[in-house]
C-alpha positions in Angstrom: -120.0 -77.0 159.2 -119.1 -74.9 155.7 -121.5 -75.7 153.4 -124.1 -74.3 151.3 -127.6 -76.2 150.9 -129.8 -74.9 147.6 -133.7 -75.6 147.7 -136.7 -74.8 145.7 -136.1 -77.0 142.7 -138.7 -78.8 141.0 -141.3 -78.9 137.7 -143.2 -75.9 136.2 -144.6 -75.0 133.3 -143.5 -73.2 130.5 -143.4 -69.6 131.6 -143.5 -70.2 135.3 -141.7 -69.1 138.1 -139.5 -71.0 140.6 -137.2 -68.8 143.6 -134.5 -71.2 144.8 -132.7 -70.7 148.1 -129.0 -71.2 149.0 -128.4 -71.3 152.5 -125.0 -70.9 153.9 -123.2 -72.0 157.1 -120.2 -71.8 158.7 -118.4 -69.0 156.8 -119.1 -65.3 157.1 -121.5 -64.9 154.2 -121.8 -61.3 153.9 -117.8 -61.2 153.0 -118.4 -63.4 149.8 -119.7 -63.1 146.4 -122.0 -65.8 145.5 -122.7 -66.8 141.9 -125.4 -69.6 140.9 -124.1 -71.7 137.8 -126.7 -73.9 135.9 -125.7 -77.8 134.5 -128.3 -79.5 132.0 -128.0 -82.9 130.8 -124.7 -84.0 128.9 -123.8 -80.6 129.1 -121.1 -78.5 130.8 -121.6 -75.9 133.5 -122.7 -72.4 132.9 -122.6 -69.5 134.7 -125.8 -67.9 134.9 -125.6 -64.8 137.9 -123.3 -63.4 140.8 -124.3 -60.9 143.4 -121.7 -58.8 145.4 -121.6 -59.1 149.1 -124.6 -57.1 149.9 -126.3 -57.3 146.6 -126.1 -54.3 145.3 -124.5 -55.1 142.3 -125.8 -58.2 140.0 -125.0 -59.9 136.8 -126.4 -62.2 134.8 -125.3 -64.3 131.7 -127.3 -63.4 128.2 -129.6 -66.1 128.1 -131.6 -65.1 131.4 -131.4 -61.8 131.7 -134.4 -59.8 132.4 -136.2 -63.1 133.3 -134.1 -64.4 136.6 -133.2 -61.8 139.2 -130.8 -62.6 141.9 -130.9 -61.0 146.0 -129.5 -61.8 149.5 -130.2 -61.5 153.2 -127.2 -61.5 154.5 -129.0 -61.4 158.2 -130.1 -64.8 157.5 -127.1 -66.2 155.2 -128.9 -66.9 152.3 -129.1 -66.3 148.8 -132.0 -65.9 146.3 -132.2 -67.1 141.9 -135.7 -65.7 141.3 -136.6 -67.3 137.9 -139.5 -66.0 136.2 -140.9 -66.7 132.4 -139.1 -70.7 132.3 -137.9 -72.1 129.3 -137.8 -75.4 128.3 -133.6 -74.6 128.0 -133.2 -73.4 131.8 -134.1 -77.3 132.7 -130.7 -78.0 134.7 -129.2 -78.9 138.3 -128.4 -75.2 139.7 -126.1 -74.9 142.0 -124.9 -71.9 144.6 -121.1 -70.8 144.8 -118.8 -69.0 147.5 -117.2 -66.4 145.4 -113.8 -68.2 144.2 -116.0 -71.2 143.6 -114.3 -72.6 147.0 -117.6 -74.1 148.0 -120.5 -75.7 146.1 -124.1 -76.3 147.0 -125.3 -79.9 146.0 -127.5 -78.7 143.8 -131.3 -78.6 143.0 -133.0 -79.7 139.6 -135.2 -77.3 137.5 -137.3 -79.5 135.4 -139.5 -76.7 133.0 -141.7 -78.8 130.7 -145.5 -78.9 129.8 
């Protein structure tokens, strides 16, 4: 079955840390980009980080860089969102992508609050 399956959500405090996990099946991960986009509340998506096939190269949008880091084991199919220093304003359903945004996790909440 294709599909991607995100885990690790859940509530932290204010300068926490959270690592959430995308697990992919059924497609050869290692050939695909994967991106991890962020949705809070009443709000739209945002893109928040991509990692190239191996993982080599990563980006991340303005408002987490230096504080989230993004990897991969592509011997495992599965991608890494390593969040450190939370903020209130990360609280959101993330979600993992296939490069092409072709597939979509179901997403896992990130409550940060005190």
């Amino acid at each position: 079955q294709v599909q991607l399956v995100e885990s690790g959500g859940g509530l932290v405090q204010p300068g926490g840390s959270l690592r959430l996990s995308c697990a992919a099946s059924g497609f050869p991960f290692s050939s695909y980009w994967m991106y991890w986009v962020r949705q809070a509340s009443g709000k739209g998506l945002e893109w928040v980080a991509a990692s190239n096939h191996g993982g080599e190269k990563t980006y991340f949008a303005d408002s987490v860089k230096g504080r989230f880091t993004v990897s991969r084991d592509n011997g495992k199919n599965t991608a890494y969102l390593q969040m450190n220093d939370l903020k209130s304003e990360d609280t959101a359903v993330y979600f993992c992508a296939r490069a092409g945004y072709t597939l979509w996790g179901q997403g896992t909440q990130v409550t940060v609050s005190s």
